[in-house]
SELO-437501 format. One record per residue (C-alpha): residue in one letter; x, y, z. Coordinates in steps of 0.001 Angstrom, whole numbers. Example, Ala and Ser with C-alpha at 12.3 -4.5 7.8 and 13.67 -1.06 7.14 Angstrom:
BEGIN
("a",(12300,-4500,7800));
("s",(13670,-1060,7140));
// end
This chain:
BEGIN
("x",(0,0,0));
("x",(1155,3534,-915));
("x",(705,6227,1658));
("x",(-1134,9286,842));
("x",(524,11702,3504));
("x",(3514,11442,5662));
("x",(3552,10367,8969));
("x",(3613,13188,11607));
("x",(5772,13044,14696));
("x",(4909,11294,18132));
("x",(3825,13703,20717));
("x",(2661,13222,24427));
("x",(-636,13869,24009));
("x",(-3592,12425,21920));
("x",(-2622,11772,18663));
("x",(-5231,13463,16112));
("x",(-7056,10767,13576));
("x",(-5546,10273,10357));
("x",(-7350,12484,7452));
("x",(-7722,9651,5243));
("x",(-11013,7647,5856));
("x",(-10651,4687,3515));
("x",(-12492,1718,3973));
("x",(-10422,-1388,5250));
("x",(-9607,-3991,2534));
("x",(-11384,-7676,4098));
("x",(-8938,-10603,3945));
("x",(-6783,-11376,6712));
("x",(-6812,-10986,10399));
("x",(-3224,-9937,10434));
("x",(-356,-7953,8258));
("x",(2595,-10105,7265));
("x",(5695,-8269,7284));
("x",(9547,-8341,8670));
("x",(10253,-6937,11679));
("x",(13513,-4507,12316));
("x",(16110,-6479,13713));
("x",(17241,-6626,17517));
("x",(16560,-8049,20598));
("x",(12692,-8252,22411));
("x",(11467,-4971,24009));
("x",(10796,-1919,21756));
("x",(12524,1057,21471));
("x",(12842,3885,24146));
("x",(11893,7325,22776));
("x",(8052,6763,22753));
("x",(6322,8819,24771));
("x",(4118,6705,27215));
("x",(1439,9179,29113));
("x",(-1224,7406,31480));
("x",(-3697,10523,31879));
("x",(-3836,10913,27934));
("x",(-4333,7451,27168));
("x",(-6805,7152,29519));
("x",(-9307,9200,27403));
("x",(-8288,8092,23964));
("x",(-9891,5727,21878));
("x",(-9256,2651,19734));
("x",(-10796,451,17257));
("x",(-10505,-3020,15574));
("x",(-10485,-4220,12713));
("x",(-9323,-6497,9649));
("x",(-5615,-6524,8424));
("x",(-4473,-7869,5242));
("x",(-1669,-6834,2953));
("x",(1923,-6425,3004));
("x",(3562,-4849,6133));
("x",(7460,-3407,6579));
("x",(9626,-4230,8423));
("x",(9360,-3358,12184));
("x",(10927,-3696,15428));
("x",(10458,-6636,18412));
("x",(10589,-5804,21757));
("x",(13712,-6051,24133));
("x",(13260,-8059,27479));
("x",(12072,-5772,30384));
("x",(14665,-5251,32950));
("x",(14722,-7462,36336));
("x",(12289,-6963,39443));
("x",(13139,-4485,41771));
("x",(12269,-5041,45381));
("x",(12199,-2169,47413));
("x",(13167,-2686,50980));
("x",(9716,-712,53186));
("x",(10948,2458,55092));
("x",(12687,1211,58466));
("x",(10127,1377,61603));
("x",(6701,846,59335));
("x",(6816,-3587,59846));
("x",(5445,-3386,56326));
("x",(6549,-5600,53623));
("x",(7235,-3246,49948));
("x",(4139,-4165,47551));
("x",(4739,-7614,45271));
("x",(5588,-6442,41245));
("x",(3360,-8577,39246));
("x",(5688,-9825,36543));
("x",(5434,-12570,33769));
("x",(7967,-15341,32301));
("x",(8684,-14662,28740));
("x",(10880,-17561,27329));
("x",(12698,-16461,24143));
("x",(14046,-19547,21779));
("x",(17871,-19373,21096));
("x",(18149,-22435,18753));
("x",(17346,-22894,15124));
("x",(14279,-25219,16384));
("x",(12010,-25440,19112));
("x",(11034,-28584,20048));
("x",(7987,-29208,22522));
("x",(6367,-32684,24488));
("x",(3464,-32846,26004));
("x",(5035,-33750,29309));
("x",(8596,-33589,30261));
("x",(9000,-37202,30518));
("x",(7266,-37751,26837));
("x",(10059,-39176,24580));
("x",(8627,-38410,21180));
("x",(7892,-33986,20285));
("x",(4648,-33334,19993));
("x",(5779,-30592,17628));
("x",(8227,-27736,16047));
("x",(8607,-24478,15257));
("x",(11459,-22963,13332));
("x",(13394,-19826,15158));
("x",(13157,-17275,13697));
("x",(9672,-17283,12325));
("x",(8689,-16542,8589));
("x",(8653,-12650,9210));
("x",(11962,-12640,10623));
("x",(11376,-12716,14112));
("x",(12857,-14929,16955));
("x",(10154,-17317,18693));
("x",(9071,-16038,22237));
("x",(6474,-18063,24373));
("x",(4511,-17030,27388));
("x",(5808,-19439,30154));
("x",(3103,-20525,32506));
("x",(5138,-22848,34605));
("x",(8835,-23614,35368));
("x",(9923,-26863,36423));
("x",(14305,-28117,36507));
("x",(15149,-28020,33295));
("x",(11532,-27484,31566));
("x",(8711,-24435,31001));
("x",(5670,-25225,30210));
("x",(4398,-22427,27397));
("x",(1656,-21337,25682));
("x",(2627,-22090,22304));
("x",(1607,-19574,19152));
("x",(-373,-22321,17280));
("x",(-4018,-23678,16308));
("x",(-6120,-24602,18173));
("x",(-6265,-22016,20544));
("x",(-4919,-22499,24101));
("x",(-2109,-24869,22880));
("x",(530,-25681,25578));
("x",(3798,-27801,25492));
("x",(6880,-28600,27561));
("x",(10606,-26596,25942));
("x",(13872,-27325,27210));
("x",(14330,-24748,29297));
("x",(17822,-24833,27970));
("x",(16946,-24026,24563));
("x",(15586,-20687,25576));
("x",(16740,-17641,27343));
("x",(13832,-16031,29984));
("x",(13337,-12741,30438));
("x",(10674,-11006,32626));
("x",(7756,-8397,31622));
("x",(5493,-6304,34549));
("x",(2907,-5253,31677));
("x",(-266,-7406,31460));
("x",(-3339,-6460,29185));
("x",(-6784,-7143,29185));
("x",(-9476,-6870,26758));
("x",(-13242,-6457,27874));
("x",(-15366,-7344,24823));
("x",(-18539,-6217,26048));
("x",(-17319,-2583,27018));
("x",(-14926,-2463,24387));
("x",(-12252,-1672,26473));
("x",(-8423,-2507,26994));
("x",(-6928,-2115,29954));
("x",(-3116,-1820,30394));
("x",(-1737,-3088,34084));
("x",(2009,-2637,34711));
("x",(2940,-4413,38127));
("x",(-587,-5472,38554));
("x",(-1308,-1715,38464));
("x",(-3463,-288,35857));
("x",(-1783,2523,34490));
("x",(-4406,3184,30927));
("x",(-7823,2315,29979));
("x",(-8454,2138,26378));
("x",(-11616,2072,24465));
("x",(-11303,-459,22182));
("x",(-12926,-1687,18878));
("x",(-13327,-5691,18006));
("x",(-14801,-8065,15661));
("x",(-18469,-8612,14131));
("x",(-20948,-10761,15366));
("x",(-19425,-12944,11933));
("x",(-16134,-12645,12466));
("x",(-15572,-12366,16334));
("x",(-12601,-11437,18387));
("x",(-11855,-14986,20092));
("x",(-11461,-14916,23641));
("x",(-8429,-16806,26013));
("x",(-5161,-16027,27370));
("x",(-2878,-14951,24989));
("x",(651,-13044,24422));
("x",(2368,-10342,21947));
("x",(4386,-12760,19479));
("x",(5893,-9814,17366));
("x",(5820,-6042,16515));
("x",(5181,-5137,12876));
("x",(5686,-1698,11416));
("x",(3540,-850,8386));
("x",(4627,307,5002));
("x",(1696,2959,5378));
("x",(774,4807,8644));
("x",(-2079,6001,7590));
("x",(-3863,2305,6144));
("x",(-5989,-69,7491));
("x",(-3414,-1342,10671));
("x",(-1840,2173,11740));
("x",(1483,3035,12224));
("x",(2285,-408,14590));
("x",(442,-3774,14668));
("x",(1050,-6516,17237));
("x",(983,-9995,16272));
("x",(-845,-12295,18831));
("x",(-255,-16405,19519));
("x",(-3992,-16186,18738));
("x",(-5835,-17312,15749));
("x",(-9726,-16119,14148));
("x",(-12189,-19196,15240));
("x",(-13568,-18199,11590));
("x",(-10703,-17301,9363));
("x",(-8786,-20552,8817));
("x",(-6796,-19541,5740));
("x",(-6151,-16525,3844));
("x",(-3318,-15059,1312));
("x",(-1364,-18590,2719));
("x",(-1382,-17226,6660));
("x",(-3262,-19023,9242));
("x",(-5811,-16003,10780));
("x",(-3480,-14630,13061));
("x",(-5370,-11779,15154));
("x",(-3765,-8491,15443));
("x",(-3925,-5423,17853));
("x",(-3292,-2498,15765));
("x",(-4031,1181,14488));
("x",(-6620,1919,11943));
("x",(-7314,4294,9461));
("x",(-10963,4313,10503));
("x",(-10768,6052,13855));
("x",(-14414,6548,13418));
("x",(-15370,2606,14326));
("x",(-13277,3083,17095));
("x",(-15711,1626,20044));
("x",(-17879,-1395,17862));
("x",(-17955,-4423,16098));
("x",(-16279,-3717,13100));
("x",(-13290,-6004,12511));
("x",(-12423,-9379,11399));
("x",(-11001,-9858,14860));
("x",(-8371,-7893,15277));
("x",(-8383,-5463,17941));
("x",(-8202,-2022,16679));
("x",(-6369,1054,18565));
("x",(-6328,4710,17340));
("x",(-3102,5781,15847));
("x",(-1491,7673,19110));
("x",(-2479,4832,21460));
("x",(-767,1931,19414));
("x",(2499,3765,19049));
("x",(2224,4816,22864));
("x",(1916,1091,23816));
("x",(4313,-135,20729));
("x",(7291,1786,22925));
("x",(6672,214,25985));
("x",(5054,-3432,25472));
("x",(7710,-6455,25555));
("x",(7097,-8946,22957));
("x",(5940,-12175,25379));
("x",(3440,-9756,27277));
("x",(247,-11415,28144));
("x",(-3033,-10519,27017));
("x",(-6435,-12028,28210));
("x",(-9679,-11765,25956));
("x",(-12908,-12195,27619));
("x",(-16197,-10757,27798));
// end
């Protein structure tokens, strides 16, 4: 896709909606593309403002079409404990953070138990876009995680070798509320942003489950149908099966209809406005979880 108008510069604030109101192309759920290369956490230099975000909205909808390249996250920086203030006999408030397990072998290999001779599957590292395999760990056991694994049917799990991965940690956590079309972004257990949200049609649905970010895509065009960022999820459409060759891999991205921002207008993505996805795209690891529900 060509753009129509450059892209205009980050700010703190609210972004303002793209001029061009195009209808989304169907096809879909999710851009392909190659992300910039580097290591799992996204650039610094984003701006990141709670009180802004808080009143900004988002929408969702359908991706398809070619995507450039863009850049994964890096892996969020070690748990700090701070020690309480001497005298109170209070213990410093527990940081909510999350195992992210990034591959760092050609091939990952998974079981369905750790003592299961035979794989139950594999994935090549990196990916088809470019991007190194990262899994949402769930449990850690010796020398084996058990993961949430980025493939159909939804909900997959498996056993790596704990030794074919290096773990990181991320304190971000994200929710999406179908109903009140609303994402809500927790760092630490805290929530620092609610985000009005926009998801898929009655036809095409936004699936619900635990999920995680699998990779960061930037856009050839700002201004089209997935904004200037668009998050790849280990989620697939319940509807889309097969598309263009890709597998229905749901998105959370920008729009160029910040008008639908707030309905049922996607085919399952989840759709931001412009200024929030770019806010979130500098701070989000890659491996951060995400639950759907109602």
């Amino acid at each position: 896709m060509r753009s129509t108008e450059t892209s205009r510069p980050l700010t703190p604030g609210l972004g303002r909606s793209p001029r061009r109101r195009t209808a989304e192309p169907a096809g879909r759920p999710f851009p392909t593309g190659r992300p910039f290369p580097g290591s799992l956490l996204p650039p610094a230099g984003i701006p990141f403002v709670a009180a802004a975000l808080l009143a900004a909205g988002c929408l969702l909808g359908a991706c398809s079409g070619p995507a450039a390249p863009t850049r994964p996250a890096t892996p969020a920086p070690p748990a700090r404990v701070t020690a309480p203030p001497a005298g109170t006999g209070t213990a410093a408030p527990a940081k909510v953070r999350h195992l992210v397990a990034q591959a760092v072998v050609p091939e990952i290999t998974w079981f369905a138990t750790p003592d299961t001779a035979a794989p139950q599957g594999r994935l090549a590292n990196p990916n088809r876009e470019g991007v190194p395999l990262v899994f949402a760990v769930e449990e850690r056991r010796a020398h084996w995680l058990l993961v949430q694994l980025p493939v159909r049917p939804n909900g997959s799990r498996g056993w790596l070798r704990a030794e074919d991965t290096r773990v990181t940690e991320t304190p971000y956590d994200l929710r999406v509320d179908r109903s009140a079309h609303r994402l809500t972004v927790l760092r630490d257990g805290a929530v620092i942003a609610r985000l009005p949200v926009g998801i898929g049609t009655g036809g095409t649905p936004t699936p619900s489950g635990r999920f995680y970010l699998t990779e960061l895509l930037r856009p050839a065009d700002p201004n089209g149908p997935w904004g200037p960022y668009a998050f790849g999820l280990s989620g697939f459409s319940d509807v889309i099966t097969q598309f263009n060759g890709a597998n229905g891999i749901i998105g959370l991205h920008g729009t160029n209809r910040p008008d639908l921002v707030g309905t049922d207008a996607s085919h399952g993505c989840i759709r931001l406005r412009n200024a929030d996805i770019a806010k979130l795209a500098g701070i989000l690891p890659i491996g951060t979880p995400i639950f759907i529900g109602e």
